[in-house]
C-alpha positions in Angstrom: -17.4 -21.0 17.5 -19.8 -20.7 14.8 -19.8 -16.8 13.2 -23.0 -16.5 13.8 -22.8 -17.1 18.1 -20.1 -14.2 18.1 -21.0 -11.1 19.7 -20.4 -8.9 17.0 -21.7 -8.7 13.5 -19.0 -7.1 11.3 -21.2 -4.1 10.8 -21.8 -3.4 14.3 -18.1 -4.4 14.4 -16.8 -1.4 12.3 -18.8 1.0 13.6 -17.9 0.5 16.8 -14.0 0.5 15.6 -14.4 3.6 13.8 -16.4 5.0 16.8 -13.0 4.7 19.1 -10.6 5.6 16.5 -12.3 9.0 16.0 -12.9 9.4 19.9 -9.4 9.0 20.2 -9.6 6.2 22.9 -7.7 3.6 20.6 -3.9 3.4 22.2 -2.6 0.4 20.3 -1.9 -1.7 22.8 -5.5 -1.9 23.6 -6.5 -2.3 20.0 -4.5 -5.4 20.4 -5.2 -6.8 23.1 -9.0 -6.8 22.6 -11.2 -9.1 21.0 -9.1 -10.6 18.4 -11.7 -12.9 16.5 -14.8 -10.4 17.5 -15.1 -9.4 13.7 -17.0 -11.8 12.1 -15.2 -12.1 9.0 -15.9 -13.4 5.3 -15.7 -17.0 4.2 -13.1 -17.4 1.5 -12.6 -20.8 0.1 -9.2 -19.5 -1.6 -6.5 -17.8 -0.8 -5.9 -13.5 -1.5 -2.9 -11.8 -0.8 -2.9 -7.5 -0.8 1.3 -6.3 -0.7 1.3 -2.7 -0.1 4.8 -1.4 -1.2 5.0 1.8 0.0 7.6 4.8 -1.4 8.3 6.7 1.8 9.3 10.6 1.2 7.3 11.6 -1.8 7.9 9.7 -5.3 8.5 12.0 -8.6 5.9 10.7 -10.6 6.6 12.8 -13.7 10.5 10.5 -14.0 8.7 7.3 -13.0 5.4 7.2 -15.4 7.3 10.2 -18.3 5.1 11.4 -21.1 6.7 9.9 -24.0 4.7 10.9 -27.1 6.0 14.3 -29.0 3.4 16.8 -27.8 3.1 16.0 -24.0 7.2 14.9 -23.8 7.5 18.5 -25.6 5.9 20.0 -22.5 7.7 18.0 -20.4 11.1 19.1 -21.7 9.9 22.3 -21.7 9.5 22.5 -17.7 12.0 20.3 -16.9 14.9 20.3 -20.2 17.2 23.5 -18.9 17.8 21.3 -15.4 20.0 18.1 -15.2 15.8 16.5 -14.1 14.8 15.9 -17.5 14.9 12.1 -18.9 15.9 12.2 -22.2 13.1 10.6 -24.6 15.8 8.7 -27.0 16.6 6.7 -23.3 12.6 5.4 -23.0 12.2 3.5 -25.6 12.7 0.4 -24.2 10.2 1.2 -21.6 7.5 2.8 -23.5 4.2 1.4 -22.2 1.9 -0.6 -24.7 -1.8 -0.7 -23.6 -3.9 -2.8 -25.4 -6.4 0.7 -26.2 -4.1 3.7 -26.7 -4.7 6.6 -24.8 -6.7 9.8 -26.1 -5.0 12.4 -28.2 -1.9 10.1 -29.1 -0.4 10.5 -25.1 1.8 8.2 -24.2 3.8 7.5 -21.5 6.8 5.1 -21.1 8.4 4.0 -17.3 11.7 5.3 -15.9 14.7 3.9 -18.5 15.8 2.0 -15.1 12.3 0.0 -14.9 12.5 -2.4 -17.8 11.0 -5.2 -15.4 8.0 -3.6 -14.7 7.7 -2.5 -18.2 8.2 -5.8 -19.6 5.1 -6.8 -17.1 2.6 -3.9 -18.3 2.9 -5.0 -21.5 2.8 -8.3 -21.3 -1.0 -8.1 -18.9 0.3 -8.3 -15.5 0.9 -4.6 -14.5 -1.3 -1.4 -15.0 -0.9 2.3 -14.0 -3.3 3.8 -12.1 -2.9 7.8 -13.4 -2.8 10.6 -10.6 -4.6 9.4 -7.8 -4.0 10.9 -4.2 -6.3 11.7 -1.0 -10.0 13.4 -1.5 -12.6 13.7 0.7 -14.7 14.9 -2.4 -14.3 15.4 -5.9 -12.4 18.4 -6.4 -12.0 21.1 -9.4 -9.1 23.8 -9.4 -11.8 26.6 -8.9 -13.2 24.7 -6.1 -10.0 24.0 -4.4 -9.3 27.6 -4.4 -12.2 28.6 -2.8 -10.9 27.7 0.6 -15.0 26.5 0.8 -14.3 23.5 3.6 -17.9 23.1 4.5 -18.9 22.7 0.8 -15.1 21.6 -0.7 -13.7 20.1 2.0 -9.7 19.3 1.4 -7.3 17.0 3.3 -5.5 18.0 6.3 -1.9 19.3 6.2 -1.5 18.9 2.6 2.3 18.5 1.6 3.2 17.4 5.1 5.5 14.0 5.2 4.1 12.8 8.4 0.3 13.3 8.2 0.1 12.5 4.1 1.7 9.6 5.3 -0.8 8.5 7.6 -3.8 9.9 5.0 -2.5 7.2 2.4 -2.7 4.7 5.3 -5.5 5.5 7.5 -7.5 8.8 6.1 -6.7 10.4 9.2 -3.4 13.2 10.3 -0.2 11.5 12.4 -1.3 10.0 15.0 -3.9 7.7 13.5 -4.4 4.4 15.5 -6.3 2.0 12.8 -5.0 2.0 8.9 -7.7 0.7 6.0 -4.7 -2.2 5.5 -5.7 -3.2 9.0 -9.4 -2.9 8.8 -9.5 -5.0 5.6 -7.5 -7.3 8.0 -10.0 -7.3 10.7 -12.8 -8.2 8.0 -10.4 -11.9 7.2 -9.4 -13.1 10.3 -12.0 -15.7 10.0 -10.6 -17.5 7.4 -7.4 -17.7 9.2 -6.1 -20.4 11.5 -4.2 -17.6 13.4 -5.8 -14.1 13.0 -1.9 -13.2 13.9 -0.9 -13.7 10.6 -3.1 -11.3 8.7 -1.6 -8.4 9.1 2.4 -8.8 8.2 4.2 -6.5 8.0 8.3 -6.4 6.8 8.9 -2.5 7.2 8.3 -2.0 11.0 5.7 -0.7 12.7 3.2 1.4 10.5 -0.1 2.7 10.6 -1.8 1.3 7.7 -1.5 -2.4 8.9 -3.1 -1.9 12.3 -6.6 -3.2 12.5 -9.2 -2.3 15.2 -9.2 -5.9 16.3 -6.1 -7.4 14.2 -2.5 -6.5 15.3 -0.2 -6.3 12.8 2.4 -9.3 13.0 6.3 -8.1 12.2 8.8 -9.8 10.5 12.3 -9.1 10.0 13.8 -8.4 6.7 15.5 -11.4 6.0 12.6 -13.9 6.3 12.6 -14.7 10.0 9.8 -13.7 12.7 11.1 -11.6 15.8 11.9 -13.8 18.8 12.1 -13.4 22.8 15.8 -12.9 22.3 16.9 -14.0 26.0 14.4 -17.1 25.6 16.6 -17.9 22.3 20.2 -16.6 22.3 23.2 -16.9 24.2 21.9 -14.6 26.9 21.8 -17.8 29.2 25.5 -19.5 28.6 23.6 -22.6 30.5 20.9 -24.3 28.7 19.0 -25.5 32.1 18.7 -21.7 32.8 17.2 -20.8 29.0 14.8 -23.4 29.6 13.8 -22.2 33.3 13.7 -19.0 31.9 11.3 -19.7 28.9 8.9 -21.5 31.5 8.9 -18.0 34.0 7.8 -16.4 30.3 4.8 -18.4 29.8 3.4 -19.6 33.0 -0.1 -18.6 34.3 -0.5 -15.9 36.9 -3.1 -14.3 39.2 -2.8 -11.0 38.2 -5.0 -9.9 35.3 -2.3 -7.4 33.6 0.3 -10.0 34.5 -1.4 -13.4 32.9 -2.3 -10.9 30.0 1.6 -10.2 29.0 2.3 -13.9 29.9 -0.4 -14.9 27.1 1.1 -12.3 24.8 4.5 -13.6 25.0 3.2 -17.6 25.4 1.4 -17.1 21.8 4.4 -15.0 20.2 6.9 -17.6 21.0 4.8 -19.9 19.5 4.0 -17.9 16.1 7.4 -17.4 16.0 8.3 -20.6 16.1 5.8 -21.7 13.5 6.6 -19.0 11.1 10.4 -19.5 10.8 9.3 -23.5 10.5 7.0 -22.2 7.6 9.2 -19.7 5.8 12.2 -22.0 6.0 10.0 -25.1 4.3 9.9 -22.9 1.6 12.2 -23.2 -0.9 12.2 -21.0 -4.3 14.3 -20.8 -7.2 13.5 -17.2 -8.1 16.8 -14.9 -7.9 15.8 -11.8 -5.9 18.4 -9.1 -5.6 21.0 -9.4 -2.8 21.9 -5.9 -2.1 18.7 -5.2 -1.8 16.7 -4.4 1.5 13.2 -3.9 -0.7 14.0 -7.3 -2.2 15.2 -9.0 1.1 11.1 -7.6 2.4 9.6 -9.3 -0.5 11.5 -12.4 -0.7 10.0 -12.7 3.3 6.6 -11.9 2.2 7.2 -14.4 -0.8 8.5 -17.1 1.5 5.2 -16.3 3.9 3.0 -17.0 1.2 4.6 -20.1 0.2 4.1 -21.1 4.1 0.0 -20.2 3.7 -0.7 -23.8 4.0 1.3 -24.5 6.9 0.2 -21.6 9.0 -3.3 -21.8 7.9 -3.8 -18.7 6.1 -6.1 -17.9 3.0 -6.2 -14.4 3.6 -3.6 -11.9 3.9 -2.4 -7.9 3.8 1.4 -7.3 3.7 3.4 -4.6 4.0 7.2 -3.4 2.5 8.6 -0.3 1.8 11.4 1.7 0.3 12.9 5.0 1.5 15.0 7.8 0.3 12.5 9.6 -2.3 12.3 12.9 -0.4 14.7 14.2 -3.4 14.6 18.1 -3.0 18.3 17.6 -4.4 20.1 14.7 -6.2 16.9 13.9 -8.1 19.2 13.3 -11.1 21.4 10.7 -9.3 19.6 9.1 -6.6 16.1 8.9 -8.0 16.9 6.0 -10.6 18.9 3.5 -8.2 15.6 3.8 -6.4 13.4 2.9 -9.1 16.3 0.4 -10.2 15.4 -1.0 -6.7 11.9 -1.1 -6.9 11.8 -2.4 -10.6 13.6 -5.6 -9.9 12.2 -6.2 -6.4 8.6 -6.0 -7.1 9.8 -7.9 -11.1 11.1 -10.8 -8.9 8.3 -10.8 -6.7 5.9 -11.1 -8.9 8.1 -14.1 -10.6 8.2 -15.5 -7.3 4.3 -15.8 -6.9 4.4 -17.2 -10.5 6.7 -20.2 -9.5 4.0 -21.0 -6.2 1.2 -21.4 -8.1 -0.3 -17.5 -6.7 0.3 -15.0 -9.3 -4.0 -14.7 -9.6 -4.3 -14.8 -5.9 -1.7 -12.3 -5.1 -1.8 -8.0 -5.9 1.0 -6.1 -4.9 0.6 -2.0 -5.2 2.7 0.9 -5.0 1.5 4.1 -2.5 4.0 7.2 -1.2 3.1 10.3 0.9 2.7 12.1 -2.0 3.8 12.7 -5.8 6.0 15.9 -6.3 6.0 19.1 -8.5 7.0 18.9 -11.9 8.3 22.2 -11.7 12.3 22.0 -10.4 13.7 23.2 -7.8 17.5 23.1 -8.9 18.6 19.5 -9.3 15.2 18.4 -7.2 11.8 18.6 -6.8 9.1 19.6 -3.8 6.3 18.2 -2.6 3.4 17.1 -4.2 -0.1 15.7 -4.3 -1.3 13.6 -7.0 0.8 10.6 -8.3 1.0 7.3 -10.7 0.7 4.4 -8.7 1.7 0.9 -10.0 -0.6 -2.2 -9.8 1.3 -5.5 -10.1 -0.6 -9.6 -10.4 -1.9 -11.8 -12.0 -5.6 -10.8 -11.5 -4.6 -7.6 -12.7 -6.5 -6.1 -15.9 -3.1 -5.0 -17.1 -1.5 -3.4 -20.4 -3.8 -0.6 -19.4 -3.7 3.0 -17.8 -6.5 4.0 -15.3 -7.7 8.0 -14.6 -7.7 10.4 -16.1 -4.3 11.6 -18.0 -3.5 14.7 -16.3 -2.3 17.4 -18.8 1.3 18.5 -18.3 1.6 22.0 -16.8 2.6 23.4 -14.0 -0.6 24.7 -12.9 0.3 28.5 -12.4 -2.6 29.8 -14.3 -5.9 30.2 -13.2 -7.7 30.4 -17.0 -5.3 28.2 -19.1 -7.5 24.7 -19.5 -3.9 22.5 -19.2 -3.8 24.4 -15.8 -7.0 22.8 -14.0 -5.4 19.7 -12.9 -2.9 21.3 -11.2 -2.6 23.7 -7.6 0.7 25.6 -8.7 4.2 23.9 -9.5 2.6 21.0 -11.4 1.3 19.8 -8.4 -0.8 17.3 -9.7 -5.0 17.7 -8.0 -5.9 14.4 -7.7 -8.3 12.7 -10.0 -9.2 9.5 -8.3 -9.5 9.5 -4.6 -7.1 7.1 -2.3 -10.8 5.8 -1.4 -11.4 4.7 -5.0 -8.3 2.9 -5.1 -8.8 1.4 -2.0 -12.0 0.4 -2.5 -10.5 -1.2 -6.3 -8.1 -3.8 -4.1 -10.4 -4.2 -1.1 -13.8 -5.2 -3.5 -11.4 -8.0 -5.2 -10.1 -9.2 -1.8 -13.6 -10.1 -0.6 -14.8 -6.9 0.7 -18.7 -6.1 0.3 -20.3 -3.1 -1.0 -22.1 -2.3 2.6 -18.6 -2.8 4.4 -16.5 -0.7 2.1 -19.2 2.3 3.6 -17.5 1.8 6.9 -14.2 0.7 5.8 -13.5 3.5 3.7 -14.7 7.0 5.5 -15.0 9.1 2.3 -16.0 6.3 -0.3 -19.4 7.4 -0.3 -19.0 10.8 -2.0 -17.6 8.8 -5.2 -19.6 6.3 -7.3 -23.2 6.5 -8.6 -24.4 5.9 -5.1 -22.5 9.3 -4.1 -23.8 11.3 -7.3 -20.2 11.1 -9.4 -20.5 8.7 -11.7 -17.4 9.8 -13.2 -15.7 8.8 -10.2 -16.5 5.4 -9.7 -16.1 3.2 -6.6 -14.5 0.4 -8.2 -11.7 1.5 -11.2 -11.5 -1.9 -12.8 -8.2 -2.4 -12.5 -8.9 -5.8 -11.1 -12.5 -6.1 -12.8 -15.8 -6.2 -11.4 -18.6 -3.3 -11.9 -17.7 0.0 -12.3 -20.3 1.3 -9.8 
C-alpha cells in the first residue's frame, strides 16, 4: 500500500496516540493489537539503530564522570574524602577524559578507574558525555524550584521515586505509563521495515520506553534467541505427530473475532521467531564480549540482530538492554565499580562489534537511569538524585567532547552561595538539559522531523529558540545538526 492511501497521516497519527495515552484508554494489549502499519512512517534509504542501555536504581554520577582537575576534585574530596565513597585522584589517570576543547576554568573530569574502555573511546571520537541532564517540563533555576510555583514552574511528578522517574526517563509520564518516546520514535519507522515487529526490540523484558502507540515492542531473550510457543517447540509432546497437530490447532483460522485475533498473534510470532533465530544464528562475529556477563550477553543479541538487518528486512531500529543493582544506599564502595566494570566492557565490545559489521556510523547506543544520586554520603552510600552524566556511544557520535553545562560541585545546602544554584540540597544535581533535549538530540539524527518531535516529545517545546530558551536548545549536537 502506497503511504499516501493509508488512513492516517503521522501527524494525525500522534495526536491521536497521545490523545489515548493521556485519556488513559491505552491497555497494551490494545495498543498492540491495533493498526500496526497505520503510522505512515519516514523513508530511510539506510539503516539507524538507537540502543537504550538503561542503569536501573539510580547511577552515582559523581564516581562515574569524577571531577579530576585540582580545584573541583578538591571539592569533591572535600564532601566525599572522610567516607570509604571517595575515588582517589592518583587512581584516574588513566581515565582522564581528553576533549578536543578543554572545558572552562581548567575542570576536568576523568571516568570511573574501572572504565578504561569507554575512556579509551571518548578520547579517541566515538564517545561523548552529555553533563547533568534529567527530566524538566521547563527550564528551571534553584529560586524557581523553590517556589513550589507549579502553574508558572511546573516540576516533574514524584521526584526521587524509583518507579515513576523510571517511567519519566521512558515515557514523560508517572508508573503506569502505556506508550514510551522509544516506542513512538518506533511507530514513526515501521515503514521502512519488512516487519514493523522488529522495530521495537527489546533484551531486558518488558518496559515502558519501547512500547509504541501502534508498534509492540518485540522481546528477545538474553542469549540471542527470540521467545518461542514452548509446547509448539519442546519436548512437551514426547510424539512428534502430536507437536505437529498441535502447532496446526495454534495457527488455524476461526470464527470468532477474539479467537482468530490470538490465532493471528501466535501464527505471526511463530513465524518471527522462527526468522529471527535463522537471522541471529547467520551471524557470525569475532568480537569477544564478556561471558559472565548478562549486560554483555543483551548486547551481543542486539549485536547479532543488527548483523541479521538484511535478512529480516530492517533499516530502522530502537533497542533496549539494561543493567541493575545501582540503588547503592550502602556498598557504594564495593559494588558500584563491578557495575561500571560491567558496563565499560559491554557497551566497549559493542561498539567493537558494530565496527566489525560495517555499522559503527549507523548505530548510537546511550546510557539513561531513574536518576543520578546525592553527592553528599550517607555512610558507605548515597540517596537519590535528580540530575546525571549520561554516556553517548557511535560512530556518528561528535565525540572527545562534554555537552551541558558543568555543574559546580556543592551540595546545594545554601540558598545565596552561587556553587549552590545547581543543586536542590545533598548535591542533588537540578537538571540542566531536559530528558526532552536529549531525546530530541538521538530522535532528530534517527530521521525524526522538527514538526514530529512537537508531538513526540510532550515538553520539547518549552526548550529551543522556538520555546524562548535559546540556551536550551532542542538539538545538543552531540550527533550534529543545528543547534535550534
Amino acid at each position: 500500500m502506497d503511504l499516501k492511501d493509508k488512513k492516517h497521516t503521522r501527524r494525525e497519527f500522534l495526536i491521536k496516540s497521545g490523545q489515548t495515552a493521556m485519556g488513559g484508554l491505552a491497555a497494551p494489549w490494545l495498543i498492540n493489537m491495533a493498526g500496526m502499519s497505520e503510522a505512515a512512517a519516514f523513508s530511510a534509504s539506510d539503516y539507524k539503530a538507537l540502543v537504550c542501555v538503561f542503569l536501573y536504581g539510580g547511577n552515582d554520577y559523581a564516581n562515574t564522570v569524577v571531577n579530576f582537575d585540582n580545584t573541583t576534585y578538591g571539592k569533591y574530596f572535600a564532601i566525599r574524602g572522610a567516607s570509604s565513597v571517595f575515588i582517589q585522584q592518583s587512581a584516574l589517570k588513566a581515565t582522564e577524559l581528553l576533549p578536543t576543547v578543554p572545558l572552562g576554568n581548567g575542570v576536568k573530569y576523568a571516568l570511573h578507574p574501572s572504565m578504561t574502555g569507554l575512556a579509551g573511546l571518548f578520547n579517541s571520537g566515538k564517545a561523548a558525555v552529555q553533563l547533568n541532564v534529567g527530566p524538566l517540563i521547563v527550564p528551571l533555576t534553584r529560586a524557581q524550584y523553590n517556589l513550589n510555583n507549579f502553574r508558572n514552574f511546573p516540576l516533574p511528578p514524584k521526584l526521587f521515586s524509583h518507579n515513576d522517574q523510571v517511567s519519566t526517563w521512558q515515557s514523560f509520564a508517572t508508573e503506569g505509563a502505556t506508550v514510551g518516546w522509544g516506542g513512538k520514535i518506533g511507530d514513526l519507522a515501521t515503514g521502512n521495515n519488512s516487519d514493523p515487529l522488529f522495530t521495537c526490540v527489546s533484551v531486558t523484558g518488558n518496559n515502558v520506553f519501547m512500547s509504541g502507540v501502534s508498534t509492540p515492542q518485540y522481546n528477545l531473550s538474553s542469549t540471542g534467541s527470540a521467545i518461542l510457543v514452548n509446547p509448539a517447540t519442546s519436548t512437551f509432546f514426547v510424539q512428534p505427530e502430536l507437536r505437529t497437530a498441535f502447532v496446526t490447532m495454534l495457527q488455524q483460522q476461526r470464527t470468532h473475532q477474539l479467537e482468530n485475533t490470538y490465532t493471528t498473534v501466535t501464527r505471526h510470532s511463530m513465524t518471527s521467531a522462527a526468522m529471527i533465530n535463522t537471522g541471529i544464528n547467520a551471524v557470525a562475529m569475532k568480537t569477544v564480549f564478556p561471558s559472565n556477563s548478562n549486560l554483555a550477553s543483551q548486547l551481543k543479541t542486539v549485536a547479532q540482530l543488527i548483523g541479521a538487518r538484511n535478512s529480516i528486512g530492517a533499516k530502522r531500529q530502537v533497542f533496549m538492554v539494561s543493567l541493575g543493582g545501582f540503588d547503592l544506599h550502602d556498598y557504594l564502595d564495593t559494588r558500584h565499580a563491578p557495575l561500571l566494570q560491567q558496563l565499560d566492557q559491554a557497551l566497549t565490545a559493542f561498539y567493537q562489534a558494530t565496527v566489525e559489521l560495517g555499522v559503527a556510523n549507523q548505530v548510537t547506543a546511550f546510557t539513561a537511569s531513574d536518576f543520578g544520586r546525592t553527592l553528599s554520603v550517607n555512610g558507605d552510600g548515597s540517596d537519590h538524585g535528580w540530575g546525571s552524566h549520561h554516556l553517548v556511544v557511535g560512530g556518528a557520535v561528535q565525540g572527545k567532547a562534554f555537552y551541558g553545562k558543568v555543574p559546580p560541585v556543592s551540595v546545594g545546602n545554601s540558598t545565596t552561595l552561587p556553587d549552590d544554584q545547581w543543586h536542590v540540597g545533598q548535591g542533588r544535581l537540578l537538571p540542566s538539559t531536559s530528558v526532552d533535549q536529549f531525546a530530541a538530540t538521538l530522535a532528530k539524527w534517527y530521521g525524526v522531523t522538527d514538526p514530529e518531535l512537537q508531538l513526540l516529545l510532550p515538553n520539547i517545546k518549552n526548550f529551543g529558540v522556538a520555546g524562548g530558551r535559546p540556551d536550551y536548545p532542542v538539538n545538543l549536537g552531540f550527533l550534529g545538526g543545528p543547534i535550534i
